[in-house]
C-alpha positions in Angstrom: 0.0 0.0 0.0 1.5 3.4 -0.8 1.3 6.0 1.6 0.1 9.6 0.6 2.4 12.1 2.4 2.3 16.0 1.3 5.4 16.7 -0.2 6.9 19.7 2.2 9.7 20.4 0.0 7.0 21.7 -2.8 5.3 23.4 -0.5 8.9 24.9 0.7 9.6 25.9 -3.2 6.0 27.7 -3.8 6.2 30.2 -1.0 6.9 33.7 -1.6 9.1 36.0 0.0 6.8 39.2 -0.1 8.8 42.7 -0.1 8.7 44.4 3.1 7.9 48.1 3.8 9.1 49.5 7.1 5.8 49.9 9.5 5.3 53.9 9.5 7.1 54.8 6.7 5.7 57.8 4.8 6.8 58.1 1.3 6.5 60.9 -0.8 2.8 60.7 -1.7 0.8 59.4 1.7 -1.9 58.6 -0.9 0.3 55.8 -2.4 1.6 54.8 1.3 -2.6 53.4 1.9 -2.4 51.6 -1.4 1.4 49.9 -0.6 -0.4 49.2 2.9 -3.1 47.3 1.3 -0.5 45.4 -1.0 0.9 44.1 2.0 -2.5 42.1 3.0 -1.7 39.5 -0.1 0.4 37.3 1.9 -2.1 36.3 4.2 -5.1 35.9 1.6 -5.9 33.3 -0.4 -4.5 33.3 -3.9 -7.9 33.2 -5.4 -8.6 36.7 -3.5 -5.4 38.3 -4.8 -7.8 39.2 -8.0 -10.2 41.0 -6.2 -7.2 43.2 -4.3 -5.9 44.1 -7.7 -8.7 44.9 -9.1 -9.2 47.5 -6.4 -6.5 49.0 -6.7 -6.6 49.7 -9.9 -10.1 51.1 -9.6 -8.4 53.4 -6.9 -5.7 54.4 -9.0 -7.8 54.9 -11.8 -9.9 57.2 -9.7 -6.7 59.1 -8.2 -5.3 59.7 -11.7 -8.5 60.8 -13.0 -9.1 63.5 -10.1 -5.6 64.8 -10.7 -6.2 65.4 -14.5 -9.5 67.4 -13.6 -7.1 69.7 -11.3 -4.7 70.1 -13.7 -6.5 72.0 -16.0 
């Protein structure tokens, strides 16, 4: 009878290091710091949610660029 085991070392080789940002850190634009911030919630969601993040942001960003350009005329 063959045993099913999980294999650990593929589990091992799929994980992702995520980039870091320092806790606190203000960049130039605080605007971009909230959307950086909700980047770093990826790691703990579900791969089949990461979508849904994206697809946020880039509604957000969207938004953002679309308010700037009715400013800068």
């Amino acid at each position: 009878m063959t045993e099913q085991n999980p294999v650990p070392e593929a589990a091992a080789a799929a994980r992702v290091d995520w980039p870091t940002t320092p806790a606190g850190s203000v960049g130039p634009d605080p605007d971009v710091e909230v959307l950086l911030e909700r980047l770093g919630t990826l790691p703990e969601l579900p791969v089949s949610e990461h979508g849904e993040v994206y697809a946020g942001l880039h509604q957000d960003l969207k938004e953002a660029l679309n308010e700037a350009g009715d400013t800068a005329s």
